[in-house]
N, C-alpha and C positions, 0 to 999 in steps of 0.2 A: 337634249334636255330630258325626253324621256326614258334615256338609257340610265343618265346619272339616278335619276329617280327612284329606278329599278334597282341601281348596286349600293342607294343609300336605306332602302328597304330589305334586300339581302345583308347588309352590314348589319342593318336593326335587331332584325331575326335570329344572325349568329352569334349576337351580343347576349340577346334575351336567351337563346338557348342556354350559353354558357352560364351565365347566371345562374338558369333554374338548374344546372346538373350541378354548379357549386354549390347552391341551396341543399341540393339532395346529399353531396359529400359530407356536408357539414354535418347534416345533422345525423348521417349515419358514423361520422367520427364524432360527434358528441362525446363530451367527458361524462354525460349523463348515461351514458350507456355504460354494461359493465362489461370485462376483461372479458366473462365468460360469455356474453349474449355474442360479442366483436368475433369471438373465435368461430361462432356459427356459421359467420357470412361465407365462409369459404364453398359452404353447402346451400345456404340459401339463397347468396348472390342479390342479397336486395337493391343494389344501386341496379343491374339489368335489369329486374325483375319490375321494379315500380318503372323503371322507361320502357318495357313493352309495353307494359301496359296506358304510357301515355299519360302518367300521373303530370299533373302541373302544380305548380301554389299555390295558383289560386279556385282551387275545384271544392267544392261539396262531395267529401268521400267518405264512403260506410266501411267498416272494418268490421267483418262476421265473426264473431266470439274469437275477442283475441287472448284470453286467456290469461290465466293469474299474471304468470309474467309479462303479456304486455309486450312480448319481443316485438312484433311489426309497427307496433304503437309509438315505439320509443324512437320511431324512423319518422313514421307520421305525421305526432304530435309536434314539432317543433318544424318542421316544414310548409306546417298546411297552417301554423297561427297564426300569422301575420295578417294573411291573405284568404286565404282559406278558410273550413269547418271540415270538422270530423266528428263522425258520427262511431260510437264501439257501440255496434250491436253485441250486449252480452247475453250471459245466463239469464234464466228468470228467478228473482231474488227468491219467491215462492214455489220455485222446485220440489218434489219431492227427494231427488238426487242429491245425496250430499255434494259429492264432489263439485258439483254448478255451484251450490251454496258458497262452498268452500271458495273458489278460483273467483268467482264475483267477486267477495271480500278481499281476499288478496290483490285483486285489480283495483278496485277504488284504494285501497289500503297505500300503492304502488305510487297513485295519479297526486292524492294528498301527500307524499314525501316530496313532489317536486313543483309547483305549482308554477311553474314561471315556465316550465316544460309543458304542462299537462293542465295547464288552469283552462284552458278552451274546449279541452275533450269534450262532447257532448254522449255522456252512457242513457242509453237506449238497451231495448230488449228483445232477442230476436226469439219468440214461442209462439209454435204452427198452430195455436189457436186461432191466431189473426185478431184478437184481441190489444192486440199492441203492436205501434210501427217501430220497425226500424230506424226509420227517417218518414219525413212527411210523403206523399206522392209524388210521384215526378219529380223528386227534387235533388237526387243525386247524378254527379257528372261521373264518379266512381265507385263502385261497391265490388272492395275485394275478398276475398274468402282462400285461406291459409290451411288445405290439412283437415278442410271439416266436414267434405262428400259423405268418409264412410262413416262420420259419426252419425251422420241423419239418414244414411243408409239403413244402418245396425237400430235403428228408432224407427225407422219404415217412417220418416217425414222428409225426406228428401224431394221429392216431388212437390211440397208446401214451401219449404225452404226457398224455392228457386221460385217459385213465384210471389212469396214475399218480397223475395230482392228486386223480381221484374218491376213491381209495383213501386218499389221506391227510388228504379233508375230511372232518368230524364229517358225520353225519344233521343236518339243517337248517342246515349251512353254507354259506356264499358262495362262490364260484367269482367273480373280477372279471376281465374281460379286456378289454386297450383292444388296438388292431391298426389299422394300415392298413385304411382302408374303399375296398375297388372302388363301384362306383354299381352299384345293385340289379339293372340290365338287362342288365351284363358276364356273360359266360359265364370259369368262372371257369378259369384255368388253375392248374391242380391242385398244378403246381410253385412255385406263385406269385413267378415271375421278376420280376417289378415290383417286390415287395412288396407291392403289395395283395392283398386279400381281403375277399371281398362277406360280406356279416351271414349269409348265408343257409346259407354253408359254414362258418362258422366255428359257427352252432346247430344245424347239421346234426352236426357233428364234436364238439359236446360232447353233444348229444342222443343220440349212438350211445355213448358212455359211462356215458350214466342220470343227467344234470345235466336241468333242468327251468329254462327261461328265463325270469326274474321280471319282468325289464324293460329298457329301453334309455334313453341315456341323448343328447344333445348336447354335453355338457359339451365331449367335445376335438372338435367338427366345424372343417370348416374350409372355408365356401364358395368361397373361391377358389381350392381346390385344384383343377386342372383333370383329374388324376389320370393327365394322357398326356405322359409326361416322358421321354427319351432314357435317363435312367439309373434311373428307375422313384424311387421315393420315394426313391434318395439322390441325384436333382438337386436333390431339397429343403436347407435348413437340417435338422440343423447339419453332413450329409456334403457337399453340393455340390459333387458328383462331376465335374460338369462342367466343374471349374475357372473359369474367368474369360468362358466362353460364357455367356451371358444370368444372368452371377450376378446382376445386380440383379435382372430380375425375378423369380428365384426366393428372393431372399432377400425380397422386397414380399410373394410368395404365404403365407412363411412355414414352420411344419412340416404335415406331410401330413395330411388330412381323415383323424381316425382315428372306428372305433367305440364305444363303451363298452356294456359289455355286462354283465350281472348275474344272474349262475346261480345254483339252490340244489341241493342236494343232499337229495334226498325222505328223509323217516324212513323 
């Protein structure tokens, strides 16, 4: 009796997983997604990337400044509605930056053309004043971050950053963060003008917040990044900053060797 118990409970389990990874297909094939954002995935690998991380349905998850387009959003928002809350930590509407101005606007701009998609999103504001939550305390099971180390790097709030987030993950929650990867031996420039950033600063800078490093991961590597580019990861696709100097072979290398990373936040 007790064995059947045990293979009707393994049965439960494989059924629920399948589900949630058909949840996650769906809505990463979404007809709400465009031709061009679909074409990315080959580089950023979102169905892996959200199951290291351990994403479920029905989680309370933060998304750190996902930016005018909304690419990870558009994965998110229709996976985590039913069931779930999402939190888009954005810009702060009162920036002095235009560009933040700018991509705010365009993100709510984005969320109001689909609302049957994106009518749940909850926009939040993530500014190192601490003046304003990202999400309430302890109240996230997830808060992921896409590509945005060296931006708070290059702002010298990176250290704020990561303890805003501590603050709004639950005890035994995930911290996910993918980032431009420098190669382990680079000494690291702190403003990170390339955009990269070596693994060692970026677990260093969550470790000084009290995150605890579970694991890493390959999913987004990228060996033929050679990571020494004129205009630092935007000579890469899809900025190719360089314009029409060696665009082919930077569009061959592809997007930048990043890391993936997978924090918990101790009880």
């Amino acid at each position: 009796m007790h064995k059947k118990i045990t293979l009707l409970a393994l049965l439960a389990l494989s059924l629920n997983s399948f589900a949630e990874t058909n949840a996650l297909q769906k809505a990463i094939n979404g007809s709400h997604r465009s031709a061009e954002h679909k074409a990315r995935d080959i580089y950023r690998h979102p169905e892996e990337t959200l199951e290291f991380f351990e994403l479920q349905p029905n989680m309370t998850v933060v998304e750190i400044w996902p930016g005018g387009q909304a690419w990870y959003t558009e994965i998110l928002a229709p996976y985590l509605k039913d069931q779930g809350k999402l939190y888009a930590a954005h810009f702060d509407e009162n920036s002095s930056t235009p560009y933040f101005v700018k991509s705010l606007a365009q993100f709510k701009q984005k969320l109001a053309t689909n609302p049957e998609v994106y009518g749940q999103v909850i926009t939040t504001t993530l500014e190192t004043s601490g003046q304003l939550k990202i999400a309430p305390n302890n109240s996230a099971d997830r808060i992921l971050t896409f590509r945005n180390v060296h931006n708070w790097m290059k702002s010298g709030q990176a250290e704020k950053a990561f303890k805003i987030m501590y603050q709004a993950l639950k005890p035994s929650g995930i911290l996910g963060v993918v980032e431009h990867r420098n190669p382990a031996d680079t000494k690291q420039d702190l403003a990170a003008l390339s955009g990269y950033v070596t693994e060692a600063y970026v677990i260093q800078l969550a470790n000084q917040a009290g995150f605890k490093l579970v694991t890493t991961s390959q999913i987004n590597a990228n060996p033929k990044d050679t990571h020494t580019h004129p205009h630092g990861v935007w000579s890469l696709p899809p900025a190719l900053k360089g314009g029409e100097t060696n665009k082919t072979s930077f569009i061959a290398i592809g997007e930048s060797d990043r890391m993936t990373l997978k924090f918990i936040k101790p009880e």
